[in-house]
N, C-alpha and C positions, 0 to 999 in steps of 0.2 A: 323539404321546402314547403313553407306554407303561403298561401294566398289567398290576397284581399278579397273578401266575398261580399262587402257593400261598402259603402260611401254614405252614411246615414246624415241628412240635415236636418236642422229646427231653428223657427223662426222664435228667437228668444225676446221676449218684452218685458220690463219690469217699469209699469208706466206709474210711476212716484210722481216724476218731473223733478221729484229730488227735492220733496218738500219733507226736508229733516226735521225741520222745524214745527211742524203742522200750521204753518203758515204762510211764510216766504218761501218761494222758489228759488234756489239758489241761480239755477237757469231756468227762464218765464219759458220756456219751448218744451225743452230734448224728454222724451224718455231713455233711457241708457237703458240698450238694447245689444243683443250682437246676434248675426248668420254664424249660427254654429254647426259643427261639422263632425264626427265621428266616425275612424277608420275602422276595422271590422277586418279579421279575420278568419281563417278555418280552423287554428291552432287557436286562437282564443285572446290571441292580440288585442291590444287595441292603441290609436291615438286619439286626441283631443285639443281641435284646435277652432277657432272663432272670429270674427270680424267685427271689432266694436262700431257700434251705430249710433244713432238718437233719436231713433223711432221711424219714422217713415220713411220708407226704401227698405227694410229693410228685409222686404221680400224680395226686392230687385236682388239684392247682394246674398241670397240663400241660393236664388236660380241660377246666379254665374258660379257659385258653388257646385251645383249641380252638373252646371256644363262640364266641369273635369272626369265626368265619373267616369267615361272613357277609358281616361287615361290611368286607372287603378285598376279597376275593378275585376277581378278574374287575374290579376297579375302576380307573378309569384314575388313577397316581400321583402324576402332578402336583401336582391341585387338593388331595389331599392335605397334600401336605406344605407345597404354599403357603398354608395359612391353617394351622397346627398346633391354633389353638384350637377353631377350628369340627370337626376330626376330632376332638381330644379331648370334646367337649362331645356329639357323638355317641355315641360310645362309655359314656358313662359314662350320658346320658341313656337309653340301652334301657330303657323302662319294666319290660320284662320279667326281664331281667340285673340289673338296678340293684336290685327286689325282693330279692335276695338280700345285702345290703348291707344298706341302701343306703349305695352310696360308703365299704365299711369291707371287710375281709377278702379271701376267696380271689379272688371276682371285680374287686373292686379292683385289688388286685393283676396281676391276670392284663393289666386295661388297661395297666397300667403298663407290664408287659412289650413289650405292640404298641407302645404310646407311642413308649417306650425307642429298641424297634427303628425304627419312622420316623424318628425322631431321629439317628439314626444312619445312615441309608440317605442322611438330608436331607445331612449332614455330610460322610458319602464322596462325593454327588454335587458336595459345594462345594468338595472339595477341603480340608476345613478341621479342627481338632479343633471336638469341640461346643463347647467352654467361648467359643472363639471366635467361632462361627458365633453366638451366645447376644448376647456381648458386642457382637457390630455391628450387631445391632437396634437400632430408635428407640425410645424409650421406648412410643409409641404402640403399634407392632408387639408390644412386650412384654408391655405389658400385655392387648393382647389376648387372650394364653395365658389368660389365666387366667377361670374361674370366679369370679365374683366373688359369687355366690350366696350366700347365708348370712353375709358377711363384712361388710357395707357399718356396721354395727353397729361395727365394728372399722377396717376399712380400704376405704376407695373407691377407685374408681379415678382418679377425681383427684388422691387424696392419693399412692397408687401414682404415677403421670404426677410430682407434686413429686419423688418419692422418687427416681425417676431421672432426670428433667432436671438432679436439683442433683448429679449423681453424673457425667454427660457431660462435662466441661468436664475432668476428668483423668483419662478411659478412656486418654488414648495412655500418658499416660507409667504408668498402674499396669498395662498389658498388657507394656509394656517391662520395668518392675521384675519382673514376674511370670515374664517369659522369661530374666530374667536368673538371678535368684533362687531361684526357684522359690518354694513354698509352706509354711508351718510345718506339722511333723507332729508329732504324741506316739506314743510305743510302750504299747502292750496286751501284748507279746512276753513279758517278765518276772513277770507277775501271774496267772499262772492257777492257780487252789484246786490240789493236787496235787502242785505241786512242792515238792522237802524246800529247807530253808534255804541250802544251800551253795547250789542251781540259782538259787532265787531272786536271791543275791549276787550270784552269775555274770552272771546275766542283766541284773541293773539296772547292775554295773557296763560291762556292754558295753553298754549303750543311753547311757550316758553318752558310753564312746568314741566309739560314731559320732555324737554330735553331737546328741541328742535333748533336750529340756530339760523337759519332760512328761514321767512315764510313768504308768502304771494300772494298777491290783490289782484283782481280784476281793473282796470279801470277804462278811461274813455268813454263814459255816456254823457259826465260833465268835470269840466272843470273843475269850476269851484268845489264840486262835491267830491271828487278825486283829491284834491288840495286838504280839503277839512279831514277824509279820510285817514290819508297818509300820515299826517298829526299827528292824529289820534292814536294810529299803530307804532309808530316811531316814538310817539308820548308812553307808552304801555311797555313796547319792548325792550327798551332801550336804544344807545348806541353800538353794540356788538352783537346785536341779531342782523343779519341780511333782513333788506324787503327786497323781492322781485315785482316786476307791476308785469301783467299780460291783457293787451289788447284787443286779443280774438282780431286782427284783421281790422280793424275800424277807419284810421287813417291814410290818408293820400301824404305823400314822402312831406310836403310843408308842413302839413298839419300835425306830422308825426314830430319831427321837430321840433314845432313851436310847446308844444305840449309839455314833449319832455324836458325841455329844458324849464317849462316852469315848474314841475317834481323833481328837478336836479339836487334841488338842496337838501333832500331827505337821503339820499345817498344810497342810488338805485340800484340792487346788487344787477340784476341787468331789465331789457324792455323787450318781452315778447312779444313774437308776430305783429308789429307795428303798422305791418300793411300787408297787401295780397301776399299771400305766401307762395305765389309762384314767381314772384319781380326781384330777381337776383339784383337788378340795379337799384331797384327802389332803394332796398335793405343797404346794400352798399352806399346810395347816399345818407340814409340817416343814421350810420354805422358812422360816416363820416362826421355827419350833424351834430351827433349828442356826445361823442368821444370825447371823455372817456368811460361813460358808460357803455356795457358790453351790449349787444343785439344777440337774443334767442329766438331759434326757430328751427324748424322741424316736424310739428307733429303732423302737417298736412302737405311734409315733404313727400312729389310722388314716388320717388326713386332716387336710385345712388345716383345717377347724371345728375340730378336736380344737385345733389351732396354735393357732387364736384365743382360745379359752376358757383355758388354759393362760397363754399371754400376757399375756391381760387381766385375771387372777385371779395375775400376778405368781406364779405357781408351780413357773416355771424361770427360769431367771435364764443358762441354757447349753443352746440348742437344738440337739438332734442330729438333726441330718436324716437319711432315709433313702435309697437311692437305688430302692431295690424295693418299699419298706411302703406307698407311696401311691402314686396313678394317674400315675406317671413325672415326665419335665421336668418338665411343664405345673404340676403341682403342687405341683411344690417350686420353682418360681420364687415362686407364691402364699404359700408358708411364708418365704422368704427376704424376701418384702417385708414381709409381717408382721414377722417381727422386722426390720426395718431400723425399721418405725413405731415397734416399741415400746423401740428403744436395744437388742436382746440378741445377742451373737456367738451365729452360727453354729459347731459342731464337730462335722460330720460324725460318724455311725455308718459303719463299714468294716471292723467283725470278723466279716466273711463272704466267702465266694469272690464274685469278680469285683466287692466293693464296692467296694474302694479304687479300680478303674479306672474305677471306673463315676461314683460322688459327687464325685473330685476336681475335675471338670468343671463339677460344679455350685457347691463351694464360691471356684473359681477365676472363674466369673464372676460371681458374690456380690462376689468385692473390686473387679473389673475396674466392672462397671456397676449396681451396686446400694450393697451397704454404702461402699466404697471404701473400706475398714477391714482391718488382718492384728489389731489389740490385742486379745487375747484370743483369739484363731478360730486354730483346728488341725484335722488332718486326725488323725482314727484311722490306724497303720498296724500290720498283721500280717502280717507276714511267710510266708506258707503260699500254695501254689496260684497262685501270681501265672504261675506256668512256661505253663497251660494258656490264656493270651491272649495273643492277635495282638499285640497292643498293652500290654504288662505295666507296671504302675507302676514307676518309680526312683525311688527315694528315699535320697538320698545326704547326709551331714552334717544329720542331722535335717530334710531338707526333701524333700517332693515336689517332684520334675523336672517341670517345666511341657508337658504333653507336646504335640506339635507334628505327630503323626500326622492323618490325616482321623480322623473318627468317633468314634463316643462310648465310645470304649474297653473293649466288649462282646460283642466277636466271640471266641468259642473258635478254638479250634486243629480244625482236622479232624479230627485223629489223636485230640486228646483227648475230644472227642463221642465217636467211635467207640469209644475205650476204656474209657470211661466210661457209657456211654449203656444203660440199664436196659431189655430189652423188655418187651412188654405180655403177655407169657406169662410172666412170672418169669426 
């Protein structure tokens, strides 16, 4: 038996602001940063897992990292990782930690992160990428992960057990399709506020070339200059490329409305986070509002409840999951079965460092042993920072590379910790 001998963090920055350009900020703020975490053991283990940021806090969110070490450290790893639910249900359960939540924000989060990293450590010892180690569970072992606490109002875990018995009977051949294939992705690369009209051109028509058939704008800061944009992308890409538009949060439920309905005529593949991401009603009114345009949202969903109420209040209709917003796997196995209950594609959130390596995993065993579905479901991809992972995503001819490495795709580079890595003196 071997056991976990530290809990190592680093406060990770790579403060660009994500001027790819050497000019325009794609976003005028963020650094794209993550609390990263590294398991450690006697036998010579290891996992890797992180909490994506955008620069400051993001020493808050290494410290709640910290506050777990308790609960590893010195512990034999085994028994860990052979039941993944009962560690997670630990962890989230501290009566003390979970006070600060409960089950929503920094400490949340920060489980996710351990989560992540077991998961990952499970992966390299199996030899396996997670998506697959994921996929060869039994339904019963799956559903284990989860919490089902709060949920049974929505979904039980019998109805879970249907949802994947009826999904087993073509796990071989959609894991074959999947390695063959690979995975539908959309680009976010072309849309960010800031660039002038010519980049934008450029850039939508090169996401054509390589084969994308999605892509996504930012908009909401103006009108009219959302209107001339959209044009201009819809002018370039034609009629059988998707656009999606994403808000960030901008609008109160009229204004979200009124808005989109004057982009309706470009032929919205759907409208991100339109408003607070916590206003299940909101969403459901403008879900009503703009229909039949779809509403996505997700990435700053705090948890599976939040999934449920959301779902069952029909007030997305495009579930983006996170791979760092909620307490890891475990958790977004529970959001993936919810929507399989309620009919809604999944499409990953992945506009942050180390998401697209991280989520692909989870959306690729979504089709393998849960939805069994690609119609509708894509993978976010952004092309930035992918350099600084062991294990970097490809993504070739509009599709994620099925990737075939161990692990769950979240281990930095050495060098790049090191060069990146913030001290606690400034």
């Amino acid at each position: 038996m071997s056991r976990i001998t530290a809990l190592e963090t680093a406060d990770v920055r790579f403060p660009t602001s994500l001027q790819l350009d050497g000019s325009d900020a794609m976003n005028p703020d963020p650094d794209y940063s993550a609390a990263y975490v590294h398991i450690v053991t006697d036998a010579g283990d290891s996992g890797h897992g992180f909490v994506f940021t955008i620069g400051r806090g993001n020493d808050v969110q290494v410290a709640a990292i910290e506050a777990l070490a308790g609960h590893l450290v010195g512990r034999e790893v085994e028994p860990l990782l052979a039941d993944m639910g009962a560690t997670w249900r630990e962890l989230v359960h501290d009566s003390q930690l979970r006070w600060l939540g409960p089950e929503k924000g920094v400490m949340h989060m920060a489980i996710g992160a351990v989560v992540n990293a077991l998961w990952d450590m499970r992966a390299k010892r199996e030899g396996r990428p997670l998506w697959q180690v994921l996929a060869a569970m039994t339904p019963e072992q799956l559903v284990d992960l989860v919490d089902f606490r709060y949920l049974t109002d929505a979904l039980t875990p019998e109805e879970a057990l249907q949802i994947l018995r009826a999904a087993e009977p073509g796990r071989a051949e959609r894991q074959e399709r999947l390695l063959r294939e690979g995975y539908p992705a959309y680009t976010t690369t072309p849309g960010w506020l800031g660039y002038d009209d010519e980049k934008l051109a450029r850039l939508c028509q090169e996401a054509v070339d390589e084969g994308f058939d999605q892509i996504k704008l930012k908009v909401g800061g103006d009108l009219a200059d959302d209107v001339r944009r959209l044009r201009i992308a819809r002018e370039v890409v034609g009629p059988d490329i998707r656009i999606a538009v994403d808000a960030n949060q901008r609008w109160d439920v009229a204004d979200a409305i009124g808005w989109i309905k004057e982009l309706a005529s470009f032929d919205l593949a759907w409208v991100e986070e339109p408003t607070s991401p916590d206003d299940v009603l909101g969403h459901a009114a403008i879900a009503r509002g703009i229909a039949p345009i779809p509403v996505a949202t997700g990435e700053h969903m705090a948890n599976r409840v939040m999934a449920k109420q959301f779902l069952a209040a029909d007030a997305l209709q495009v579930l983006q999951i996170d791979a760092t917003r909620v307490a890891g796997v475990n958790e977004n196995v529970a959001m993936l079965l919810l929507a399989a209950k309620f009919g809604v594609p999944v499409c990953p959130h992945a506009g942050g460092v180390g998401l697209c390596e991280a989520v692909q995993h989870l959306a690729m065993f979504d089709y393998v042993a849960v939805s069994g579905r690609l119609d509708g479901r894509k993978i976010e991809f952004v092309d930035h920072l992918h350099e600084h992972f062991v294990t970097p995503v490809q993504v070739t001819g509009g599709r994620y590379r099925t990737p075939t490495e161990p692990g769950a795709g979240t281990e930095m580079h050495a060098a790049s910790l090191a060069g990146h890595t913030v001290s606690r003196d400034g």
